[in-house]
C-alpha positions in Angstrom: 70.5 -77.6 190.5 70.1 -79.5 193.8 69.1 -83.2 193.4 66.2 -84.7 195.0 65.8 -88.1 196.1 62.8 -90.6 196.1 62.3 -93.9 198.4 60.2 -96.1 196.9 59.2 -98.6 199.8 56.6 -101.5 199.5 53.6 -101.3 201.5 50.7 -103.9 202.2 48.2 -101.4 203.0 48.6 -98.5 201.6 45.7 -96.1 203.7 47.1 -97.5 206.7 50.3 -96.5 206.0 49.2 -92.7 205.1 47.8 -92.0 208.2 50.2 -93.7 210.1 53.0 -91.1 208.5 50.3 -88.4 208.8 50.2 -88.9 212.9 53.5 -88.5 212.4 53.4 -84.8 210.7 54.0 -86.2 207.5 51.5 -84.8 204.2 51.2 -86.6 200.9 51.3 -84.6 197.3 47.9 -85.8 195.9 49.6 -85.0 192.4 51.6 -88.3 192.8 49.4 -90.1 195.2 46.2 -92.8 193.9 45.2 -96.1 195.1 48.5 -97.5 194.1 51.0 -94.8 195.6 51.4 -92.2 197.7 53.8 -89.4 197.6 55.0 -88.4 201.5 56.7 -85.3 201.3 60.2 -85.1 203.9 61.4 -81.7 202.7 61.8 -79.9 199.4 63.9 -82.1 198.1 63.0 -85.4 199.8 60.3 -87.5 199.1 59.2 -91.5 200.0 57.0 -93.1 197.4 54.8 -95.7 199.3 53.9 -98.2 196.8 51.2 -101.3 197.1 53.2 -104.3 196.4 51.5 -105.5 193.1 52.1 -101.6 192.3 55.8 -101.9 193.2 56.3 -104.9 191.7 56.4 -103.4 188.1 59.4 -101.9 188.7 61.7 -104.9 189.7 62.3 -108.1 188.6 63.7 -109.3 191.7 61.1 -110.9 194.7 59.8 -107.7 197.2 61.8 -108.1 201.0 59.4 -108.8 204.0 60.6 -105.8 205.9 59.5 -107.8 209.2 62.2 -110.6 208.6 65.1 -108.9 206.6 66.2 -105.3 206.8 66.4 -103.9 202.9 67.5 -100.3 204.2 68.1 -97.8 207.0 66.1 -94.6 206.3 68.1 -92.1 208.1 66.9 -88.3 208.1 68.2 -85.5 210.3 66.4 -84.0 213.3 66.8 -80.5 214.6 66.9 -81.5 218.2 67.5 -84.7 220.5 63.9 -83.6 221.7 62.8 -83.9 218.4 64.1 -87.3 217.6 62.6 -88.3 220.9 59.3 -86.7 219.8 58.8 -88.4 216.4 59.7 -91.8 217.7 56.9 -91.3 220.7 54.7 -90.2 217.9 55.6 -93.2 216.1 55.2 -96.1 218.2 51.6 -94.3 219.3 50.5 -94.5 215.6 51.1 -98.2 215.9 55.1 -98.3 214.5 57.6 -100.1 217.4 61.0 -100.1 218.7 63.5 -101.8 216.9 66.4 -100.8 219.3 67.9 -98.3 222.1 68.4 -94.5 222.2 72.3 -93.8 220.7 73.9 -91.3 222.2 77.4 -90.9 221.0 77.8 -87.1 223.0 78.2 -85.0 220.2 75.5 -87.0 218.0 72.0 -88.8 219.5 69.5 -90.9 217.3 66.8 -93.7 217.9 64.6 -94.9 215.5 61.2 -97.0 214.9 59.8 -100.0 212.7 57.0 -98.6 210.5 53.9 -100.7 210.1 55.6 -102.8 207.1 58.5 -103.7 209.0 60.8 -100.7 207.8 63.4 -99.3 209.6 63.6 -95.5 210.3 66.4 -93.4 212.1 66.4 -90.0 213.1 69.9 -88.4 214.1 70.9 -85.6 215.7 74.0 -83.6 215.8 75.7 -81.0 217.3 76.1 -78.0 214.8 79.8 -77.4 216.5 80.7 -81.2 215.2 79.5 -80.5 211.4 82.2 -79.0 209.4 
C-alpha cells in the first residue's frame, strides 16, 4: 500500500488562501474542507491541509512560525517540464504569491519557486528523466 502524505500549514485567512491555490490549478476535497480547514489536493497521494491558526493550534503545543520572518519548511513537488515550473510560478506571483529567489538551473535539473500568501515557501523541480535512476 502506497503511503500518502498530508502538509498541515497555518494559514491567516483561510478563503484567501483557497483561491489563491485555486488560480493556481489546485481543487479542494469539500469532504475535509469547513471554515477551519481546507483539503488541497496535489495528486493521489498528496494532499496540504490549510489550517486557520486557532484551528491549527490544537494540534501543537509549541508557538505557530510566522512564515514571513522564519522559514519552517521547503515544500518541494515535481514538475513535468521546466515550462511547467515556469508556468506555476507566473501563475503564482499573479494570484498575489512573490519571489523568494532566482531560477536554478543545475543542467540536468531546473526549479524556482514562490512565497505563498502566509509567507510559505514552495519549489517546483524539474529533472531530466535520463538523470533519474
Amino acid at each position: 500500500m502506497s503511503q500518502q502524505i498530508f502538509v498541515n500549514l497555518s494559514v491567516k485567512d483561510l478563503p484567501k488562501s483557497k483561491v489563491f491555490f485555486e488560480k493556481l490549478g489546485y481543487s479542494f476535497n469539500p469532504q475535509f474542507t469547513n471554515d477551519a480547514a481546507a483539503c488541497m489536493v496535489i495528486s493521489d497521494t498528496i494532499y496540504v491541509m490549510l489550517l486557520t491558526e486557532p484551528f491549527f493550534k490544537n494540534f501543537t503545543s509549541k508557538e505557530l512560525v510566522d512564515a514571513k520572518k522564519a522559514t519552517e519548511v521547503l515544500v518541494c513537488l515535481s514538475a513535468e517540464s521546466r515550462a511547467a515550473v515556469d508556468d506555476i510560478v507566473r501563475k503564482a506571483v499573479a494570484a498575489g504569491g512573490r519571489i523568494y529567489n532566482e531560477p536554478q538551473d543545475h543542467g540536468f535539473m531546473y526549479g524556482h519557486g514562490f512565497e505563498d500568501l502566509d509567507g510559505h515557501q514552495w519549489e517546483f523541480a524539474y529533472m531530466e528523466p535520463s538523470h533519474i535512476q
